[in-house]
C-alpha angles and dihedrals in degrees: 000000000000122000086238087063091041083058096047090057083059099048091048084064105036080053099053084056102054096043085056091049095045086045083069099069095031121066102185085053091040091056082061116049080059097060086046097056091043101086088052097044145076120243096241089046084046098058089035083065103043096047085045089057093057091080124035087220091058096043091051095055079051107056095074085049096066127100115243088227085062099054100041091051089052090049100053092025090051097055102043092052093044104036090164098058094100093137090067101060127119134214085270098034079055094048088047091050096049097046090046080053087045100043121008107167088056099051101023110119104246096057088051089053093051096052099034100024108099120230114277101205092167111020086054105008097239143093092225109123112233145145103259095179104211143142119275115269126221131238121235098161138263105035095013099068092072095062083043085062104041095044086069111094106146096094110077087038092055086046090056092050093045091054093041101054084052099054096249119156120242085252089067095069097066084061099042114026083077092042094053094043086052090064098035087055082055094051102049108117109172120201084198139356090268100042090124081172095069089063085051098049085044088052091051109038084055079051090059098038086060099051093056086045098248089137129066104260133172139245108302107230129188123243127261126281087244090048099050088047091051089050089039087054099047094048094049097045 
């Protein structure tokens, strides 16, 4: 895994984001973003999302509650519908765009759902890991529990962006994604069988945790000399 692709991972997600804030004050775009998100969301989320973009209040207090897997698929599914949509990029919708003009092997979307997608042996009767992109699944109980398990996708995404925005090399992931989901297993607290937020909050709450230092890290490093030119270049095309 290259830096370029660790910082990918980030700007999936960053530019997820920004397409859901600008949706607020554009309608057309906004139309969109919903279409989008309605092959990777349940009815009842989907209608949760576009009620909540009507007001920028209310979209604000939504953005922590997505799933980073549902950033990140409106992000590379967006634009690859509406190419054309470049007005509505961000700053990190821009940086994605120049380093997938850059390095395309390295950012593209398959290559991100190869290293952070999970292993879908029964979904897709495999152990390769990959992005599947699907709705959640509930749970119901016995055979079920095993699509619960493997629609969830958010985790090693979050990770990546985690160990990017503090400064943390590729190499760091294979010491403290098991460390950090350690502590997130620990944290799940679910209100029902289906609470999918309860894995989030627990995410997030272990993310938090290892940005005040609460949990046993290792040595920051910076990034190489060839990854801080890619990421130089991107920001500056």
């Amino acid at each position: 895994m290259t830096p370029n692709e660790l910082h990918a991972a980030t700007l999936y997600q960053q530019s997820g984001e920004e397409l859901l804030t600008a949706s607020v004050v554009n309608a057309q775009l906004r139309g969109k973003v919903i279409v989008t998100l309605s092959d990777r969301m349940a009815p009842h989320r989907l209608e949760w999302v576009e009620q909540s973009l009507l007001h920028a209040e209310d979209a604000a207090a939504m953005l922590p509650r997505m799933m980073p897997a549902e950033t990140s698929y409106l992000a590379a599914e967006f634009y690859r519908r509406f190419p054309e949509e470049t007005a509505s990029l961000g700053p990190a919708g821009q940086q994605l765009e120049n380093l997938r003009r850059l390095y395309p092997a390295e950012v593209s979307w398959e290559r991100l759902s190869r290293d952070f997608g999970v292993p879908h042996p029964t979904l897709a009767r495999t152990n390769a890991r990959e992005l599947l992109n699907v709705k959640p699944f509930p749970f119901f109980g016995a055979y079920s529990s095993r699509l619960f398990g493997e629609s969830w996708e958010s985790s090693n995404l979050y990770w990546a962006r985690l160990v990017d925005e503090m400064g943390y090399s590729p190499v760091a992931l294979n010491v403290l994604v098991p460390e950090l989901t350690r502590h997130m297993i620990a944290k799940i607290f679910a209100t029902d069988l289906e609470d999918w937020p309860a894995m989030l909050r627990a995410m997030q709450e272990t993310g938090v945790e290892f940005r005040q230092g609460k949990i046993a890290s290792i040595p920051a490093t910076t990034n190489s000399s060839v990854s801080e030119r890619t990421v130089r270049d991107a920001t500056a095309q």
